[in-house]
N, C-alpha and C positions, 0 to 999 in steps of 0.2 A: 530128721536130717537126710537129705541125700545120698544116695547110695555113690560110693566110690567107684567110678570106672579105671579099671587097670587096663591100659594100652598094652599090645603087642608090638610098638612102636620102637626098631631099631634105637642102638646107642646113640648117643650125639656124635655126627662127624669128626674126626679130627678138622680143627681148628687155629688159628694164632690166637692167643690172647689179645693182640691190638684190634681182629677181627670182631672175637666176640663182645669185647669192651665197645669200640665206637662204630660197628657195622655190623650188629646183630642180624641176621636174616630174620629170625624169629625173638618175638618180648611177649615175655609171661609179663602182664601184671596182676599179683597176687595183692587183694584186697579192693580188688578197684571196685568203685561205684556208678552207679548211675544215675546219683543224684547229683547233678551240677550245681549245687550248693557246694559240694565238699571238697576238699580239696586230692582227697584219694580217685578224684572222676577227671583231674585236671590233663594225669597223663597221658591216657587216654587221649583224651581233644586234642592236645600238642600234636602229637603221632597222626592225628588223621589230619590234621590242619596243616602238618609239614609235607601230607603227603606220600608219609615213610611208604616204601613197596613192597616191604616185609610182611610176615602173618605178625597180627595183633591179636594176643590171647588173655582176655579177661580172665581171674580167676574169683572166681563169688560163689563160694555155694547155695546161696539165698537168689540167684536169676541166675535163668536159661540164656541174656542176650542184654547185652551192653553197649549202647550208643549202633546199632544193627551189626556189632560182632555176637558171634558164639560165646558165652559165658559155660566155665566149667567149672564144678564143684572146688576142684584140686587140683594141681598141680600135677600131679602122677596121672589124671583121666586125662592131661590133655596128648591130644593126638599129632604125633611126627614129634622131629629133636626141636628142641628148645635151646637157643645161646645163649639169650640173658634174659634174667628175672628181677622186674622191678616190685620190690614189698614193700606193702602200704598198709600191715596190718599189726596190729596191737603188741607190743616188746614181749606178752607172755606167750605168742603166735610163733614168734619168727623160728624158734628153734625145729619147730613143725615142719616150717616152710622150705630152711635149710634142707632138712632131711629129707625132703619130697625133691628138692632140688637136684640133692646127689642123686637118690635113684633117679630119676629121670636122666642122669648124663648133663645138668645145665655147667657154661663152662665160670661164669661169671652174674652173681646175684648182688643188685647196690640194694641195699636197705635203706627206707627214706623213715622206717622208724627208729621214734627216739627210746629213751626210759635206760642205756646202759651205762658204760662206761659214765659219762657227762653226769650223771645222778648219781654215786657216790660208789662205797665200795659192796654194797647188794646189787648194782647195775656194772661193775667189774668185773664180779665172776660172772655174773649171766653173759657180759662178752666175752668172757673167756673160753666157757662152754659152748657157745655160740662157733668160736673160730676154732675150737678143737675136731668141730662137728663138720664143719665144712672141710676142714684140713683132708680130715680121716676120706671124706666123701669127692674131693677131689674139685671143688666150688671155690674160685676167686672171688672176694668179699670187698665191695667197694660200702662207706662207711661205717656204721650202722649212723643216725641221727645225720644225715647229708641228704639235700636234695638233686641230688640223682646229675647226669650227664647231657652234655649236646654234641651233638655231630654235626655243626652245622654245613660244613661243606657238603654231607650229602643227605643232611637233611631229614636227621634223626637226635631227634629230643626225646629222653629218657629220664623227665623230670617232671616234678609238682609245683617248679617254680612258675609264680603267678608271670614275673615280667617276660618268659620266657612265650609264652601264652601272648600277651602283652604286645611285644616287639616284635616287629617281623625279621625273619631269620636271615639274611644276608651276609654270605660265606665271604670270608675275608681271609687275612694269613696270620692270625694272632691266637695263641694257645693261652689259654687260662686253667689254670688249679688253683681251686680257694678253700680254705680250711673254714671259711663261713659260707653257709649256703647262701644266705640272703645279700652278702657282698658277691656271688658268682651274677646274681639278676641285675645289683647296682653298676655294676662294670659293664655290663652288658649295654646299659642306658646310655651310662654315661660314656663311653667309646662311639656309641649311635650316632650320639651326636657332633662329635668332631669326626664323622669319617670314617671312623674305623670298623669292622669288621672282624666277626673271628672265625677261628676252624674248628678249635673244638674248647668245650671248658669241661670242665668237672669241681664238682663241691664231693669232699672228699671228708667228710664229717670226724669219726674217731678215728678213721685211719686202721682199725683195728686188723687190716690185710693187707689189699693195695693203698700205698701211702702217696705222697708227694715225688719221692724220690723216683718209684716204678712206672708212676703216672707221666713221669715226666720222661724218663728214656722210652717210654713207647711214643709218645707225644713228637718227641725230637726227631726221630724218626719218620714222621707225618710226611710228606712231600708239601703237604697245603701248607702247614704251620708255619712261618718264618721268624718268629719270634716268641715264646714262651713267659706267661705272667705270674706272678706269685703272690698271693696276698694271704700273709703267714700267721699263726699267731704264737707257732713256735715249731721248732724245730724235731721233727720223732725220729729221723733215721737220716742223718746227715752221710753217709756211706754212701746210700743210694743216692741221693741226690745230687752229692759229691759225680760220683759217674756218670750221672747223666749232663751235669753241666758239663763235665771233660768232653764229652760226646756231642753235645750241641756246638762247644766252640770249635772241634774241629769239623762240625759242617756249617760253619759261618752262622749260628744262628741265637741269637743273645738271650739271655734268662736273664729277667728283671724281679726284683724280689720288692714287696712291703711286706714290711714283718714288723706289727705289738710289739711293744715290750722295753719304749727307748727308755724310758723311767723307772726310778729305783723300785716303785712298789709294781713292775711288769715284773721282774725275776729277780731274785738277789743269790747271790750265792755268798754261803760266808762259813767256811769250813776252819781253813786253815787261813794264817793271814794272808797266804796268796790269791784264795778263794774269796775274801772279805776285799782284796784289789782290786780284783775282776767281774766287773757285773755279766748277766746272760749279753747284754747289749754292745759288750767287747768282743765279747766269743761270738755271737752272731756275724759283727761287719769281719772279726778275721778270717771264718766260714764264709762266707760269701767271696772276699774280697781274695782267696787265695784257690777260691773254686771257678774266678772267673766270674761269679754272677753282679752282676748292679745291683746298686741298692738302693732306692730313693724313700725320702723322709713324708713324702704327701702324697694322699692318694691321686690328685692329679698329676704329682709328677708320673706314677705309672700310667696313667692315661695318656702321657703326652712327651714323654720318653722316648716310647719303642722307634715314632718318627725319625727321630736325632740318631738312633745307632743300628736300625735296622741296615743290612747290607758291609757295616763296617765293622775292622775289628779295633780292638783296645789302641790308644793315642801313642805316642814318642813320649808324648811330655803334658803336663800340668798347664798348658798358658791359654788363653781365653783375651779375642780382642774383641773392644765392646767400640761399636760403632752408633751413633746416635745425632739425632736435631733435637732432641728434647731432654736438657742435664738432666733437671729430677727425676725423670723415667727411668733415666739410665743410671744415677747413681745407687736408686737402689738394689738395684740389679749387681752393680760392681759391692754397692756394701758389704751384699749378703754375700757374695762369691767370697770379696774378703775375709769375710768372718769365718769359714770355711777351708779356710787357706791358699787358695784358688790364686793363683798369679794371673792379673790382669798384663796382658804385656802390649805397653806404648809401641806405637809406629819404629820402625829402626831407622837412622839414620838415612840407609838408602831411601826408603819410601818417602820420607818428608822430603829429602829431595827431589826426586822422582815426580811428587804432588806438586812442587814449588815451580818447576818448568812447567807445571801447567796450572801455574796461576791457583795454587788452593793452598795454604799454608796453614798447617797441623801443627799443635806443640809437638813435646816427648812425653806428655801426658798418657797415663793408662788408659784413661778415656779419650777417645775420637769426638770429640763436640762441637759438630759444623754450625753454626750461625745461622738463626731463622730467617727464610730471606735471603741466603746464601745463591750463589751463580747456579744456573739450570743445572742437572747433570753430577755436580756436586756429590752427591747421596754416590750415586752409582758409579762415578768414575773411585770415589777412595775404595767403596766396597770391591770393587775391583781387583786392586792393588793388595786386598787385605787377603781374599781369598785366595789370593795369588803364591803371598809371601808363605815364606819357611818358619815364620818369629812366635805364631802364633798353630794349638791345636784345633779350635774350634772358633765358631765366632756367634754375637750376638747384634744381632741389629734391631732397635729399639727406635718405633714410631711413636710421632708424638698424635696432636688432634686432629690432622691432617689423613689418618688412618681410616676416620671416622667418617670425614667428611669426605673423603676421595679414596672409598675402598682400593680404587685402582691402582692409586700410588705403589702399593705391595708388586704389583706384576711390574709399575715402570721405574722404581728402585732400586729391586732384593730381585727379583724373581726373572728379571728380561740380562742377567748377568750373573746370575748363580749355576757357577757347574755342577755342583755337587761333590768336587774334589774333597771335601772337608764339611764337617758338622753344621749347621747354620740353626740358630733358634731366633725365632723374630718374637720381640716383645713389643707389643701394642698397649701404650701406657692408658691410652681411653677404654671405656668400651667397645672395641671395634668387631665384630660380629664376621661381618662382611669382609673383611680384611685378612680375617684370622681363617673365614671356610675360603677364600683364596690362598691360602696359603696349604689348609687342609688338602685341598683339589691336588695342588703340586707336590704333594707330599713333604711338604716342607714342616719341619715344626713351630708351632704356632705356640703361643703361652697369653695366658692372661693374666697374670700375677707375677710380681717381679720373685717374688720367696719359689715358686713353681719351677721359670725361668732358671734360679741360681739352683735348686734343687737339681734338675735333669742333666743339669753342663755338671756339677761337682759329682755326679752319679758314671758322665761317662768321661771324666779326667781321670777321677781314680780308678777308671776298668783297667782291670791287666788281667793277660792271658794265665788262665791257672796253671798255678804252682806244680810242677813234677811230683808227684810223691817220691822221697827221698829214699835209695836204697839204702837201706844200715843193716848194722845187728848192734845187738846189745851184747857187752865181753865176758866171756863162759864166768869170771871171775864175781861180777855185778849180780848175776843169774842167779849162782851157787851160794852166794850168799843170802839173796834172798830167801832163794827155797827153805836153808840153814836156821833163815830166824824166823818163818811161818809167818801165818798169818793175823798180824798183830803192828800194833802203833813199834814204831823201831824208837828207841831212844837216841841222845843225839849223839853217843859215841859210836852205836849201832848205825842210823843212819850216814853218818859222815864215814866209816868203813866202807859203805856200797859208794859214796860218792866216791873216795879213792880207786874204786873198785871200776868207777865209772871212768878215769881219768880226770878226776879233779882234785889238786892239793888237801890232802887236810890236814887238820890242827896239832896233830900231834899228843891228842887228849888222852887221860884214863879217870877209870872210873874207879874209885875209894870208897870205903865200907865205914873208914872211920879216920881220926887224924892219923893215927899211926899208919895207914897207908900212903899219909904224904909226907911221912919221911924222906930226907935227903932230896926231897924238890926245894932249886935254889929260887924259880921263879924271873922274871916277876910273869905272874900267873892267872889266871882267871877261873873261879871257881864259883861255882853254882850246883841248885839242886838239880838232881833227875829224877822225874816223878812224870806220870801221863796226868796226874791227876790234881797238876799244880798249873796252870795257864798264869801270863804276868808276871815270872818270875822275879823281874828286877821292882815290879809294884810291889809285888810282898815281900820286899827286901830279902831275897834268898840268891842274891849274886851278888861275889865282891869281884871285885877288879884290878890289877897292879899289885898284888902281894906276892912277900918273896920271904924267900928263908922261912922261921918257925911262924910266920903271920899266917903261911898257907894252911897250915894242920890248925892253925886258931879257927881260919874263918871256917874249913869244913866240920868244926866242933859246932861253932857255932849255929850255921846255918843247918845241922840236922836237928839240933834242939830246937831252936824256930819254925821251923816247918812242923817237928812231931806237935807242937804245943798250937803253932796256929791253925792245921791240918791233919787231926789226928785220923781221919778215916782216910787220908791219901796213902796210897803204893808208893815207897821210898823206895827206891831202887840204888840209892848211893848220891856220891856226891863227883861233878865231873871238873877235873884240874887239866887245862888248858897253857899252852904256853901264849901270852898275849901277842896280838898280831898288831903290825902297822902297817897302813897303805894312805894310799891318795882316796882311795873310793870306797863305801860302803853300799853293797848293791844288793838287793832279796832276787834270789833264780829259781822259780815255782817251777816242777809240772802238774800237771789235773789229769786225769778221765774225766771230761765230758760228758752227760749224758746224749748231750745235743747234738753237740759238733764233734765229738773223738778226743784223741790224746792234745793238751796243746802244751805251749813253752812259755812262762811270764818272766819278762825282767822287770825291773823297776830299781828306784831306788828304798835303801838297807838301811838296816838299821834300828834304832829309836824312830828314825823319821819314815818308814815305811807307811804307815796310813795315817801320815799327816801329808806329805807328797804324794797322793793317787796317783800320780805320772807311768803310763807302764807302756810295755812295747810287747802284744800276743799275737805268736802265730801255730800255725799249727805242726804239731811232730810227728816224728823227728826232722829235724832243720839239719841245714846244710849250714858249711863254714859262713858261703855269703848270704843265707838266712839272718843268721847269728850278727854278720855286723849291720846288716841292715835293722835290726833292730835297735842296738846297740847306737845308731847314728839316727832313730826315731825319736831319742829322748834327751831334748836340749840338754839339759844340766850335766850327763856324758860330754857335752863337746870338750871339759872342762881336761877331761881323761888325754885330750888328743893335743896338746901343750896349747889351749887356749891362751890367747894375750899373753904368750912369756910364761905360763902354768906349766911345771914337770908336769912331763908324758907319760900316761900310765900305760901297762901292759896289755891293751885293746885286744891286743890278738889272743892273751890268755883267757881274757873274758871273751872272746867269740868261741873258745875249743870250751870253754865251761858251758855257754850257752848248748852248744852242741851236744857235749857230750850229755847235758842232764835230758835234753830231748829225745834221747836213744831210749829211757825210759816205754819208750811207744811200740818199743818192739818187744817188748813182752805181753804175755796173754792177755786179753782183755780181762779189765778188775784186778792183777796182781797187784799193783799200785794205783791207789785210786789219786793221792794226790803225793808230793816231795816239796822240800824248800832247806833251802838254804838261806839265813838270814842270821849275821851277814855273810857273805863273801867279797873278802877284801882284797881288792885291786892294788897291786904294790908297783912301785918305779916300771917303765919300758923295759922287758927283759927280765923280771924278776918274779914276774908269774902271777897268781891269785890263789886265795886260799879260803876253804870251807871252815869259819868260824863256830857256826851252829847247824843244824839241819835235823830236819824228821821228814820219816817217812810216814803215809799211814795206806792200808792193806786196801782193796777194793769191796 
């Protein structure tokens, strides 16, 4: 084996992290080949193919010289500071490589080898040890199993990816981070091809250092980058990423996310019943949608998105007018928006008059459906009118076969009259090619698909600027009791104390040992077991309901011999007597920790009927008052609370400071409570408040 040369080669300069990450001066690649078969020779090629200006340092102890660079045994022989290290060498390698890394002073080392985390829990600790090792050593860790970075604005590729190799590199203003390597090269194509261009991407594999979230506030940052992509397939450090989208949107510049996982076998969570409400795929769109990010459902909609909201910020309002010569193109377009819940909004009054002095006359239809054959000018005098008016946020204009046949149409339509004041997506119902890179050229967005189309417009309807993190505290009272009962499942007399503790009614409950403690209760009463280790209480018949005077000490005789006889190995903890509550509403009010997204707040509807109505309203905590009613006014069968059709008005506002109050849960430590519920919490008359019937906590 080669002998090791040890350099006398000063430290590595001080540097920024966004330097040494996408404008290395200098790239170790450690394993590289010379055989252009492999795919370890590829980086290589990319780097002198782009041009890079930087030193290119092969690392191979088996060759003196690689593609006519210098090859060096190690890492530690090679000569002068080193800023990033691409590894290409075998997962029982890399820990080496790391360590030659730190001594050397490098600031940033991506691994494009696999075998860790992703391979089970022997490939766990090896990244563990892995990221202890660079910690200790002072080395930023992009991946391990990720193919590696582009620079393409100036023209430094730090990858093994084949398309990368492939496509020629033409700098554009779009940011990509992908959690799949082989979808960072697919985007790359398929962007190519309509136009688009990017600044920089990164495949960012286990994430085991630099993750999504860090990548992306150095990225936002970028001056080239105007728009940031995301193609997810789950969530690792929603904090950081959370910051960086705050940061993007206030320098005007949009994060568009796809993210796995909209089906139940992507993520489920099912802890408590609130947890068993709320899939990963609630918690992701309320993470996004309160960080400010877009979320689109197809991968072409992030292809063909960024067009429609680069430059602009989040809409007024919900409405979409759809302009068309060809119905069927256009109603499917309007279907899907519907289904969606997208208001399409008809011409106003003014306008159709407006039209009708000039000879064109429009229903109050949501659809605009001019007549084939219709008077010259037509198309472009209502488009006029429409990008003009106040009625509507965006709009869609949809060609029929005409698109196809007379590309040009696009420019003497849509394009010789469109300011840009407002969103425009044109849908070309043929295959129009020609129509569609005329619209590319103008920047305009183009769509081929009506499902694509309704995707992108319902991505930037629902954008709103993110949510404030809400200043609270949690009350010394809520704290002190926690601390008081440790770390353990609270029982429901225990947990509904911290609820009181939190500001929310509670039941009035105690907890009995035997009948003789429910002496002199007149009732009428509610009484059940308390056990951690009895779930379905009312299915194993161990809750009675409405009992008063000596019925109360009957049932808790009873229902502790039932449980000891159907459940002898459960922890009986007593028996809990409630005074029975009446309201208009039965509603379940979860918090969680997240592993993904942070602390968040669920309401839904209570009771018996909690997971048979999935219906829920999640955002993230702690929320504010008008948090709380917006939620509150998310879930139709609420409206019933607010004196629907002649319905008594329930106490909305005591259910909005409930909401609140149980989402101050967030300001305590992380993991102290991992998830709470209340179920039910009963909504009584306007003015008479709400009350905490059941509730458990459980510890982090």
């Amino acid at each position: 084996m080669d002998q090791i040369v040890m350099t006398d080669a000063p430290p590595h300069p001080p540097s920024s992290l966004a330097e040494a990450l996408f404008r290395p001066r200098s790239i170790a690649l450690i394993g590289a080949s010379a055989d252009p078969a492999k795919n370890t020779s590829r980086a290589q090629r990319v780097l002198q193919k782009a041009g890079y200006p930087g030193r290119i340092l092969p690392v191979n102890p088996a060759r003196t010289e690689i593609f006519g660079e210098t090859a060096y045994p190690d890492i530690r022989a090679v000569p002068g500071p080193v800023d990033h290290a691409f590894l290409m060498v075998p997962p029982a390698a890399v820990e080496q490589a790391i360590a030659g890394c730190a001594e050397r002073g490098v600031r940033v080392a991506t691994i494009y080898s696999a075998g860790f985390a992703e391979t089970g829990e022997a490939g766990r600790l090896r990244q563990q040890r892995l990221v202890a090792l660079a910690r200790e050593g002072g080395v930023r860790l992009v991946g391990p199993n990720c193919l590696g970075l582009v620079n393409v604005t100036d023209g430094i590729p730090i990858t093994n990816n084949a398309a990368v190799e492939a496509e020629p590199l033409e700098p554009g203003s779009l940011g990509l981070i992908s959690q799949s390597g082989s979808m960072m090269g697919a985007l790359l194509s398929r962007c190519r091809t309509r136009g688009l261009s990017f600044s920089k991407l990164v495949s960012v594999g286990n994430e085991c250092d630099l993750g999504v979230g860090e990548i992306a506030s150095l990225m936002v940052e970028d001056p080239a980058t105007k728009a940031v992509l995301l193609f997810l397939e789950t969530l690792r450090d929603g904090g950081a990423l959370a910051r960086a989208a705050r940061r993007a949107h206030e320098l005007g510049k949009p994060v568009i996310a796809y993210k796995l996982g909209r089906s139940e076998l992507g993520r489920r969570i099912a802890v408590s019943h609130t947890g068993a409400m709320v899939g990963g795929d609630e918690l992701a769109d309320t993470f996004f949608r309160e960080n400010g990010i877009l979320r689109v459902d197809t991968l072409d909609g992030l292809v063909e998105l960024p067009r429609l909201v680069m430059g602009r910020q989040p809409p007024k309002g919900r409405r979409v007018a759809v302009l068309t010569g060809t119905g069927g193109g256009a109603a499917m377009v309007v279907d899907r928006l519907g289904s969606l819940g997208i208001e399409v909004a008809g011409p106003p009054p003014e306008m159709r008059r407006h039209l009708a002095e000039q000879g064109i006359e429009v229903s109050d239809s949501p659809l605009i459906d001019l007549p084939m054959g219709g008077g010259k000018g037509q198309y472009t005098t209502v488009l006029r009118e429409i990008v003009a008016s106040d009625h509507c946020d965006a709009v869609v204009a949809v060609l029929g076969s005409t698109a196809r046949l007379r590309p040009a149409q696009v420019n003497e339509n849509i394009l010789s009259v469109y300011d840009g004041s407002k969103p425009l997506g044109v849908f070309c119902a043929p295959q129009a090619d020609e129509a569609l890179a005329i619209c590319d050229a103008a920047g305009v967005a183009g769509f081929r698909t009506p499902e694509t189309c309704a995707d992108a417009l319902n991505a930037y309807l629902n954008w709103r600027a993110p949510r404030r993190p809400e200043a609270a505290e949690i009350p010394d009272g809520a704290r002190a009791l926690l601390q008081r009962y440790g770390p353990r499942r609270l029982n429901e007399a225990e947990a509904c104390a911290v609820f009181e503790a939190l500001g929310i009614e509670g039941p009035g409950s105690r907890i009995v040992a035997d009948a003789a403690g429910a002496a002199g209760l007149e009732g009428p009463a509610a009484v059940k077991i308390v056990s951690p280790d009895i779930a379905h209480k009312t299915d194993a018949g161990l809750v009675r309901l409405h009992q008063r005077g000596p019925e109360i000490g009957t049932a808790v005789r009873e229902i502790l011999a039932r449980a000891r006889a159907a459940f002898p190995s459960a922890r009986i903890e007593g028996v809990l007597v409630a005074p029975m509550q009446q309201g208009l509403a039965e509603i379940i009010l979860g918090y969680r920790y997240d592993p993904e997204v942070g602390p968040v707040v669920v309401l839904g509807l209570g009771g018996v009927t909690a997971e048979l109505t999935r219906r829920t309203a999640v955002r993230l905590a702690p929320a504010s008052l008008d948090t709380a009613r917006e939620m509150i006014a998310a879930i139709p069968e609420l409206r019933a609370l607010q004196g629907f059709r002649n319905l008594p008005p329930g106490d909305v506002e005591a259910l909005a400071r409930a909401i609140r109050a149980m989402s101050l849960l967030a300001c305590l430590p992380d993991g102290m409570v991992a998830e709470a519920e209340i179920n039910p919490l009963i909504v009584r008359p306007a003015g008479q408040g709400a009350v905490a019937v059941d509730g458990l906590i459980l510890p982090g």
